[in-house]
C-alpha positions in Angstrom: 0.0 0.0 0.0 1.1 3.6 -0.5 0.9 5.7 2.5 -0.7 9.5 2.5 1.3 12.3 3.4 1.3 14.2 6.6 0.5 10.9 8.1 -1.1 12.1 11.7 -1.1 10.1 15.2 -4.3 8.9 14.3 -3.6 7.4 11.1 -0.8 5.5 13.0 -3.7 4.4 15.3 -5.4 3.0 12.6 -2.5 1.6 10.7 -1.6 -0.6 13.7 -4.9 -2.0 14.0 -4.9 -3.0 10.4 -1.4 -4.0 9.4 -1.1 -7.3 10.2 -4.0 -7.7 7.5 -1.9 -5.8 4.9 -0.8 -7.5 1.4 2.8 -6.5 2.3 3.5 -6.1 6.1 6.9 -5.8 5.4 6.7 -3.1 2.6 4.2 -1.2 4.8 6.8 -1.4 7.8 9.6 0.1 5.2 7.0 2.2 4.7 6.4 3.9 7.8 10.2 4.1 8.4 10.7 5.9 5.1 8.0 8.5 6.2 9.1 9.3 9.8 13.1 9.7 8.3 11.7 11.9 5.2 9.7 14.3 7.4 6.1 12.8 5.9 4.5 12.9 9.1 1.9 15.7 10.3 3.8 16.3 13.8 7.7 15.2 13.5 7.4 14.2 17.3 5.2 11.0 16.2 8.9 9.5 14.2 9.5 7.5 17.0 5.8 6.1 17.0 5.9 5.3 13.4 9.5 3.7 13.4 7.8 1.7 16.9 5.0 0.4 14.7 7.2 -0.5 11.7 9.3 -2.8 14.6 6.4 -4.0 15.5 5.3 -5.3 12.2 9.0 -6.6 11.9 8.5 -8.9 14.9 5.2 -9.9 13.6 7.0 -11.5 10.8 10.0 -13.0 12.8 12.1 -9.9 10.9 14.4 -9.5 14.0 17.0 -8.1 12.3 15.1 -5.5 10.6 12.7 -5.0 13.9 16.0 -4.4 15.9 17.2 -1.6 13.4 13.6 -0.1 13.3 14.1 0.3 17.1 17.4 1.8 17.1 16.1 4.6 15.0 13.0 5.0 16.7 15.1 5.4 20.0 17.2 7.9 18.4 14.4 9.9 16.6 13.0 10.0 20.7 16.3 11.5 21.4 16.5 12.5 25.4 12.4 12.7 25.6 11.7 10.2 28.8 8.1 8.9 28.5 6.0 5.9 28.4 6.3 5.6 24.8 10.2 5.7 25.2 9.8 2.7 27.9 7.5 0.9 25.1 10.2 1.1 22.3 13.1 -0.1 24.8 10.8 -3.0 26.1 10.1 -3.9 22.8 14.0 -4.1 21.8 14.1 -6.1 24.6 11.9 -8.3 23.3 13.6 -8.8 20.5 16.7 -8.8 21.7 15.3 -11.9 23.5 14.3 -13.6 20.8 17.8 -13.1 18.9 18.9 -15.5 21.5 21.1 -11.9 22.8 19.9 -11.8 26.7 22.2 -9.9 28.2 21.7 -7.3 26.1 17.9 -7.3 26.7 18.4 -7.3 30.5 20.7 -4.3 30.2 18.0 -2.6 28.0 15.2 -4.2 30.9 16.7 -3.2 34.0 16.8 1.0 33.6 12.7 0.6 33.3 12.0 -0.8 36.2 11.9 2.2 37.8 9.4 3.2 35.7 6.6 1.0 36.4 5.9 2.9 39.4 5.5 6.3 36.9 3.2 5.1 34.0 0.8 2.8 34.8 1.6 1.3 30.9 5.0 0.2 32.1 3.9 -2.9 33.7 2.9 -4.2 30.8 5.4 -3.3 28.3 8.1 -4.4 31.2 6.3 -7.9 32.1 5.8 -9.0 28.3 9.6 -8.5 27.5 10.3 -10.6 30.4 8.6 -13.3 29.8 9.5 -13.9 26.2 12.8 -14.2 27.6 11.5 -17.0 29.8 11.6 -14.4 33.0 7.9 -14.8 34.0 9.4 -15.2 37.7 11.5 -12.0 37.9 8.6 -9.9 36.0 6.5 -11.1 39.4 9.0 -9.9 41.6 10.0 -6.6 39.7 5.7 -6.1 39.7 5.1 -6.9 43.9 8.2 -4.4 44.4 6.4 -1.8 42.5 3.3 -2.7 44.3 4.4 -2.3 47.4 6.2 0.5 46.8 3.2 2.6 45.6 1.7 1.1 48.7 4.1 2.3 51.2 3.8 5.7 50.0 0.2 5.8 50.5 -1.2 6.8 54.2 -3.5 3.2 53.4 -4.2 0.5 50.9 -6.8 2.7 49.2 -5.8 5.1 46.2 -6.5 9.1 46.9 -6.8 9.9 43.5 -8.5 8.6 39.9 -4.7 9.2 38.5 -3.2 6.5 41.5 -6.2 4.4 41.3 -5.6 3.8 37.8 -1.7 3.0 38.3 -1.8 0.6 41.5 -5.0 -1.5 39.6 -3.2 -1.9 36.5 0.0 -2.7 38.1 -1.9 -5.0 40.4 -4.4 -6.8 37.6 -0.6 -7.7 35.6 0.5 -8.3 38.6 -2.4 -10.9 38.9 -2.2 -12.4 35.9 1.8 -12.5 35.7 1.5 -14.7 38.7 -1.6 -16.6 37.6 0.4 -18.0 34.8 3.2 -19.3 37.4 0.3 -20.8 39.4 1.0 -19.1 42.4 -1.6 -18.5 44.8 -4.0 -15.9 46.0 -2.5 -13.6 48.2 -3.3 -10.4 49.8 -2.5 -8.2 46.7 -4.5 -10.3 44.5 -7.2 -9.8 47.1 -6.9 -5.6 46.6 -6.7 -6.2 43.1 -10.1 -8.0 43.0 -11.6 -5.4 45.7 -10.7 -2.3 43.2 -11.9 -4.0 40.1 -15.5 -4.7 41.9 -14.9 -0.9 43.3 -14.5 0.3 39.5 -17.2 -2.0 38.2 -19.7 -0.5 40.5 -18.5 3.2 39.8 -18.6 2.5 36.1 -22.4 1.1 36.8 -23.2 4.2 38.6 -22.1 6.3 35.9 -24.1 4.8 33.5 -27.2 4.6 35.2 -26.6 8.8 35.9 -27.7 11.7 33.4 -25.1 11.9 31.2 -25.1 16.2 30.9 -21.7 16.4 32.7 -19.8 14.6 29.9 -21.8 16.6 26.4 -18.7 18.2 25.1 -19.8 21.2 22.9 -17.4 22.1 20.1 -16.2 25.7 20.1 -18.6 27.1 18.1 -21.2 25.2 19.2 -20.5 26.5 22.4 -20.4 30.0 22.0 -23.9 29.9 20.1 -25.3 27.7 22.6 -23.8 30.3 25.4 -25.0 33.2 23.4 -28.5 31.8 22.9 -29.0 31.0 26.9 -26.5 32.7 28.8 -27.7 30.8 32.4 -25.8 27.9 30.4 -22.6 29.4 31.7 -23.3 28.5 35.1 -24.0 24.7 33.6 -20.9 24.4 31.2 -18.6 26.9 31.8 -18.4 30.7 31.2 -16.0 30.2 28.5 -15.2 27.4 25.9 -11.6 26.9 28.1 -13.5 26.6 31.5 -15.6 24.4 29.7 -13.1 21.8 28.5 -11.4 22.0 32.0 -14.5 21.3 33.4 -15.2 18.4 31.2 -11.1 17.1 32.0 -11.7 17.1 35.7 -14.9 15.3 35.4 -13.3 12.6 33.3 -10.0 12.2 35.6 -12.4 12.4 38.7 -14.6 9.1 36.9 -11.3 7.6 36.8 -10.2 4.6 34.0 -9.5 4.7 30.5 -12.9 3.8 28.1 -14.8 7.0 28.6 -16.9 9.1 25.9 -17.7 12.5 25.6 -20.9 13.2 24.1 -20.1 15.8 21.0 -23.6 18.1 21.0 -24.8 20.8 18.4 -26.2 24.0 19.2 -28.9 23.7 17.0 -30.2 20.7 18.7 -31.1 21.6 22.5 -34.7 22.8 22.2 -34.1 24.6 25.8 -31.7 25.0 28.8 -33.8 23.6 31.5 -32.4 20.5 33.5 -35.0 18.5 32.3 -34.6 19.3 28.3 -30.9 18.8 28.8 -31.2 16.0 30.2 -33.5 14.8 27.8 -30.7 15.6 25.1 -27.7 13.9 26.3 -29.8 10.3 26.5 -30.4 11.0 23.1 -26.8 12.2 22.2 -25.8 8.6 24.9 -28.1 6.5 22.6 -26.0 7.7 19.3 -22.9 7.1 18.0 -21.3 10.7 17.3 -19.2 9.9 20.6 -15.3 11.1 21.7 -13.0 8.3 23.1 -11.1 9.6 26.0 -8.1 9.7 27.5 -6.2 9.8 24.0 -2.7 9.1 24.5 -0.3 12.3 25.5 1.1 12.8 21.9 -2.3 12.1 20.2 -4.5 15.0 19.1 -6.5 16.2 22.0 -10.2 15.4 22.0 -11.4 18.8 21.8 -10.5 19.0 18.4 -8.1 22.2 18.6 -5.4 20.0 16.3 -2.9 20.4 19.9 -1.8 17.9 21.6 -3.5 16.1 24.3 -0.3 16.9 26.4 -0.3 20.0 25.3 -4.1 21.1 25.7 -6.5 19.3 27.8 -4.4 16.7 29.8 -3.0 20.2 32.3 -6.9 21.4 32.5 -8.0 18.6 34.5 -5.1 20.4 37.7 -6.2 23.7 36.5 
């Protein structure tokens, strides 16, 4: 296949999801690597992603060799940036490095992340997988109840304070469950906590959906300024301004807690009036549809309000604002 130009984060998105039923994995891998090296992507800062995905492909089709180079240069189009995606592209070398029968240099590229999995709650998994390709299932359990109890023992108790801590002791403790599950090990009091927040989450998630949905209708900026400028009392319900708004809608998101949320994308020209009742009225009906916004995109993504900025950039610091 021929790739667009200005190839955007999304497009990688949906690239990933469909390459492995490509005509010519390989050629679309070379592909990739050719745009992110000859500047054909719409932010330069996604190089690394693309040259990630092209390894990816690689090691889909037992390219190590290849997979391994795509790495390199993804690691070096990252430069000194230290994120999760940077953890994701050295776990992946380590996996491959694993598989190339080379294991000391995948421990070596293993052992600066552990750190890590205490920071992005991502980490876990990236960390865990490479280790047990290289037949490490046993240390990836230990490296995971370290981290666990670490993020416990900074904690006043067992329960999270936060949807951003909640988020990174469950998944640390559900790979953490299933790390061990796989070594037949039993039940223990982690695995316990890790059940306990999982019901905890279920039942939010139940409350949430059984709620009027008006707190997460996202109103595009111009929708928002006629809907304002039509009823101003609507201020008081969505914000004063289309920034207060979105920070609004951030913190209500983060507060929810867990990935797998949507915002409800409304039009002006569609809320018949601005009392609790007809608004409510219209986000069952904008629940019941599809036009729908996937949140949290990831850092580098474009943000969900659709101002072309990064999430990192835009709405991710509104929700502390």
């Amino acid at each position: 296949m021929s790739l667009k130009a200005d190839l955007t984060s999304a497009d990688l998105t949906e690239i990933r999801q469909s390459a492995l039923g490509a005509a010519d994995p390989l050629g679309l891998a070379a592909e990739l690597a050719d745009a992110a090296e000859a500047g054909r992507l719409a932010d330069p800062d996604d190089a690394g992603l693309a040259l990630v995905l092209a390894a990816e492909i690689a090691e889909s089709r037992s390219k190590l060799d290849a997979g391994l180079r795509y790495t390199e240069r993804a690691l070096d189009a990252y430069g000194k940036r230290d994120d999760s995606q940077v953890a994701a592209a050295r776990a992946l070398r380590a996996r491959l490095l694993f598989r190339s029968g080379r294991e000391d240099e995948a421990m070596a590229e293993l052992e600066p992340l552990r750190p890590l999995l205490t920071q992005y709650s991502d980490a876990a998994a990236y960390v865990s997988v490479a280790l047990a390709v290289g037949g490490r299932t046993r240390l990836a359990e230990e490296w995971l109840t370290a981290a666990v109890q670490e993020v416990l023992d900074g904690r006043d108790g067992p329960d999270p304070t936060s949807a951003e801590d909640a988020g990174l002791l469950f998944f640390l403790l559900q790979q953490r469950h299933r790390v061990r599950h796989s070594l037949g090990l039993q039940h223990d009091a982690h695995d316990t906590l890790s059940e306990r927040l999982e019901t905890r989450l279920a039942n939010a998630s139940a409350r949430t959906a059984a709620q009027p949905a008006d707190d997460l209708v996202f109103w595009p900026r111009t929708d928002f300024d006629d809907v304002v400028a039509r009823w101003p009392s609507l201020a008081d319900v969505y914000g004063a301004t289309w920034d207060e708004h979105r920070a609004r809608l951030e913190r209500e998101l983060v507060r929810r807690g867990g990935s797998g949320q949507q915002l409800l994308r409304a039009s002006a020209g569609d809320l018949t009036a601005p009392d609790d009742r007809a608004r409510a009225d219209y986000a069952r009906r904008l629940a019941a549809g599809t036009d729908k916004i996937s949140w949290p995109p990831e850092r580098n993504a474009p943000c969900w309000c659709g101002s072309g900025l990064k999430y990192k950039k835009c709405c991710l610091p509104r929700s502390r604002s």
